[in-house]
C-alpha positions in Angstrom: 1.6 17.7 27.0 0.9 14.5 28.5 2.6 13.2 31.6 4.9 10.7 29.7 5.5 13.2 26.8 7.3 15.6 29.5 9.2 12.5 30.3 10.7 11.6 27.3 11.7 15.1 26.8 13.1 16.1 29.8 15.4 12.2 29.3 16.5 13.8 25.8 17.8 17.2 27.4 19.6 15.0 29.6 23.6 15.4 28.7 26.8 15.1 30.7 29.2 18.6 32.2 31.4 17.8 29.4 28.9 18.1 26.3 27.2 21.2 28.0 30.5 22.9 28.0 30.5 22.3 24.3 27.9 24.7 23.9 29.5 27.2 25.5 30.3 30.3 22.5 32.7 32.5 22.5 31.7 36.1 23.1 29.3 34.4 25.7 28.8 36.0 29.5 28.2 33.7 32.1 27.0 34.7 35.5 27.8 31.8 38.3 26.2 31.1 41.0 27.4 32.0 44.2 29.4 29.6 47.0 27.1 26.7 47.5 25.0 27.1 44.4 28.5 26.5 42.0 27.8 24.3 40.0 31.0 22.1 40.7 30.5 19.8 38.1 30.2 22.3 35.2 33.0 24.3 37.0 35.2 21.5 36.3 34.5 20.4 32.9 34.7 24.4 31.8 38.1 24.2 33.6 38.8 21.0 31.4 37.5 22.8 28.3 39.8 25.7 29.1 43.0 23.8 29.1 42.6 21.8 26.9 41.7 24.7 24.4 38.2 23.6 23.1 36.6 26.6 24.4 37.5 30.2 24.7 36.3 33.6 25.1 34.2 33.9 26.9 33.5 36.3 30.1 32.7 34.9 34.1 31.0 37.1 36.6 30.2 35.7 40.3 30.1 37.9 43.7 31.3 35.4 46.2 34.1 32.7 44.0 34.0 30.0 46.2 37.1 27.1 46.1 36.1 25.8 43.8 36.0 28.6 40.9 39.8 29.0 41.8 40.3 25.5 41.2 39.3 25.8 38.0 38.4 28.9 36.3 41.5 30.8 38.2 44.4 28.7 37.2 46.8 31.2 35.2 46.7 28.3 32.5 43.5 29.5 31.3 43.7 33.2 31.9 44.0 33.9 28.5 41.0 32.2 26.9 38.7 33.3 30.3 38.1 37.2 31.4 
C-alpha cells in the first residue's frame, strides 16, 4: 500500500459518533474504557441512540464508570434497552 493509498482509506473510515452508534447490534457486548480513556463522544451519541430507541440490547461492562457513563448510559430512561 502506498502512502497516499492509506490515506484515502483511512478519510473513507472516517464517520461521525452518531453513524458509529448505528452499527451497534443488538446482542452486542461492549467493554468501555475506563475514566479518562471514555470515549465521551460515543458515550453521548449511544446515550442519544438509547432514548431515542434506535438501538437496543446490548450489554456494557467498564471497572471504573466515570461521569460521564452516568450521564448517559445510567439514565433510568434507557435501562431497559441497556444491561
Amino acid at each position: 500500500m502506498t502512502q497516499s493509498d492509506w490515506k484515502t482509506d483511512y478519510q473513507s473510515r472516517l464517520t461521525t459518533p452518531d453513524r458509529a452508534v448505528e452499527r451497534l447490534e443488538a446482542g452486542w457486548r461492549l467493554m468501555l474504557p475506563t475514566l479518562a480513556g471514555a470515549p465521551t463522544a460515543l458515550l453521548a451519541a449511544m446515550g442519544r441512540a438509547l432514548r431515542e430507541e434506535r438501538i437496543s440490547g446490548l450489554t456494557a461492562g467498564m471497572i471504573l464508570p466515570a461521569g460521564n457513563v452516568a450521564e448517559h448510559l445510567l439514565d433510568p430512561a434507557v435501562a431497559e434497552r441497556l444491561q
